[in-house]
C-alpha positions as a printed NumPy array, in Angstrom:
array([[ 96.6  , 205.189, 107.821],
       [ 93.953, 207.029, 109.388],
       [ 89.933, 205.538, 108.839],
       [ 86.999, 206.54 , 110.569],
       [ 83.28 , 206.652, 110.311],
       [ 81.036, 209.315, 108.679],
       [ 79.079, 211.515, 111.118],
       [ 78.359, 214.392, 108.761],
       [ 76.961, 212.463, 105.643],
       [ 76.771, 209.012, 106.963],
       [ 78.862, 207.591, 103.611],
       [ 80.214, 203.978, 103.946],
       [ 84.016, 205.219, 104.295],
       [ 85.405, 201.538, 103.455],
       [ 83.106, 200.985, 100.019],
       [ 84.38 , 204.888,  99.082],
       [ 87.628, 204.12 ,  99.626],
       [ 87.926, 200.737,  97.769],
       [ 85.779, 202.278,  94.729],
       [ 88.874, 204.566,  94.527],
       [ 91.033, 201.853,  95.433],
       [ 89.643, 199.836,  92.085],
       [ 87.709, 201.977,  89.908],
       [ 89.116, 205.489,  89.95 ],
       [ 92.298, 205.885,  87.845],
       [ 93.569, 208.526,  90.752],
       [ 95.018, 207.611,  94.117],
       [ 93.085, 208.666,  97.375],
       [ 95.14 , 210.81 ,  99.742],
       [ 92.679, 212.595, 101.614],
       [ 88.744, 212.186, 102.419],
       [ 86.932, 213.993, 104.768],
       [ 84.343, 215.916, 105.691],
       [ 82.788, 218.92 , 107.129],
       [ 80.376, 221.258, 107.752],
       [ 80.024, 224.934, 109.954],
       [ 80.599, 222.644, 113.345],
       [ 83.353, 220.064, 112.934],
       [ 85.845, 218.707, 110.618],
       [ 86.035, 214.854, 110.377],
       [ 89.274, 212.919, 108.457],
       [ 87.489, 210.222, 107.349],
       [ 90.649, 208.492, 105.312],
       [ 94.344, 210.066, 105.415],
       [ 96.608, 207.575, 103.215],
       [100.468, 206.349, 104.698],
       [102.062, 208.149, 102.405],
       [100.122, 211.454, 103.331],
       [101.033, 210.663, 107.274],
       [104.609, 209.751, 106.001],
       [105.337, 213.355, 104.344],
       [103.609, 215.087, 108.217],
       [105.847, 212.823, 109.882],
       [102.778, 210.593, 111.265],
       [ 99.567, 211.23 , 112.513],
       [100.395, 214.245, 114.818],
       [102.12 , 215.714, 112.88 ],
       [ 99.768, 215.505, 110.323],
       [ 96.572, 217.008, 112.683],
       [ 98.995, 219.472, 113.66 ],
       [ 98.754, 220.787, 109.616],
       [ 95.27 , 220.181, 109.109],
       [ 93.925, 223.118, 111.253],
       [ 94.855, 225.35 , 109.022],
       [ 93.689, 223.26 , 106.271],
       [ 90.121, 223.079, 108.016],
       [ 89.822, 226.724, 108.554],
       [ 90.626, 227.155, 104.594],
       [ 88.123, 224.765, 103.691],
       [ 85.316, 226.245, 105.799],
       [ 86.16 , 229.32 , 103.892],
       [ 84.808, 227.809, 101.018],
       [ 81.522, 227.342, 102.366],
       [ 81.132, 230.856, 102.526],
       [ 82.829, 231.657,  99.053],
       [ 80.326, 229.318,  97.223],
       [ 77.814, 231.848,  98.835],
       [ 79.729, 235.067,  97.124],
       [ 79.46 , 233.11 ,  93.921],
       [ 75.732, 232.745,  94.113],
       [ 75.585, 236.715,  95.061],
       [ 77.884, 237.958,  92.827],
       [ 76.226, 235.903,  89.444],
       [ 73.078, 235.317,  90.777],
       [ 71.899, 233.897,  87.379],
       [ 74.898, 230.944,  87.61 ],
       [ 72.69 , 229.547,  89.849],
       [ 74.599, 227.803,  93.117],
       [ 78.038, 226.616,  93.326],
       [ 78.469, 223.092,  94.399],
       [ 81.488, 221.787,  93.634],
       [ 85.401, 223.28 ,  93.805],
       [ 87.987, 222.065,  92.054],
       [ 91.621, 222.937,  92.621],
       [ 93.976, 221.414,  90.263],
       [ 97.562, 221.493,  91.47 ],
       [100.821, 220.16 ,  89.324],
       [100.392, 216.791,  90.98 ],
       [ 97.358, 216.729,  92.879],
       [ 93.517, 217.278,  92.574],
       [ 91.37 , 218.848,  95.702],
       [ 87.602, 218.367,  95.083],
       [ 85.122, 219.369,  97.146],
       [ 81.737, 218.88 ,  96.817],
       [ 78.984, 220.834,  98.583],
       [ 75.153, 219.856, 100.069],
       [ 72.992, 222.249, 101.335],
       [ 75.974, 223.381, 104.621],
       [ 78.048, 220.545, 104.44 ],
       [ 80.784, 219.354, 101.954],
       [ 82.898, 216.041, 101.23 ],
       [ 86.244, 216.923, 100.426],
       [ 89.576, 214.358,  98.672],
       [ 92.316, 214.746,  97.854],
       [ 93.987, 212.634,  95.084],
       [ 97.22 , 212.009,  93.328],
       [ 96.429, 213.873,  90.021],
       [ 96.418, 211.508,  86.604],
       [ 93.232, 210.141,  85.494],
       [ 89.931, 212.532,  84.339],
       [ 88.305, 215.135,  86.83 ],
       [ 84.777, 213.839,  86.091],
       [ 85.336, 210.302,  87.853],
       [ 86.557, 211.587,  91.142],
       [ 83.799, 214.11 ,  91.151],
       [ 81.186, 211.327,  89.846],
       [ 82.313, 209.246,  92.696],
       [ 81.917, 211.626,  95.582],
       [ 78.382, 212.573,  94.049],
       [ 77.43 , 209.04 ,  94.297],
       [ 78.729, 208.636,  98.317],
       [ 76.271, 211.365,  98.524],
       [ 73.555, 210.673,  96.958],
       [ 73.741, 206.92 ,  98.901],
       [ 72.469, 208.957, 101.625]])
């Protein structure tokens, strides 16, 4: 398992990760972080390092994943520019056939997770709303 501190938001990593742990009917994969400047894996599951054949291989993967993810800072722009009246996009949600991928913006920063898909969007997205708003 990989667990580090926020730097970007400053969200208590351990209390996040237990309020999935107990209170969220998905399991956490993924939870990071990130913003124009760095990328920062604040929780990365066994089973996640498991399927990248550990932790290496695992960062190896995640550039790529990074890079995608910045993207999205700069899509949730095109949104704004493109329906102006919509007002401004803060929150993505990509719904896979067994996963969910939710990230959540603030001002030029975003939390991202990843979770195990069977339980209600709203929670996982309440959740992460609340880490922010902590801070």
């Amino acid at each position: 398992m990989i667990q580090n501190e926020s730097s970007i938001f400053g969200v208590d990593v351990d209390a996040l990760v237990r309020v999935f742990r107990d209170e969220v009917k998905h399991d956490l994969r993924i939870l990071a972080e990130f913003d124009d400047d760095s990328f920062e894996h604040l929780y990365v599951s066994d089973e996640v390092l498991d399927e990248y054949d550990g932790e290496g291989g695992y960062l190896d993967r995640m550039s790529t994943v990074e890079s995608f993810l910045r993207a999205d800072l700069l899509e949730r722009d095109a949104y704004t520019a493109l329906v102006p009246q919509a007002g401004e996009a803060h929150l993505f949600v990509t719904q896979t056939e067994n996963q969910l991928f939710v990230r959540i913006f603030d001002d030029d920063r975003a939390l991202f997770a990843c979770v195990v898909d069977h339980g209600p969007i709203d929670t996982v997205v309440e959740k992460l709303e609340d880490a922010i708003d902590a801070h």
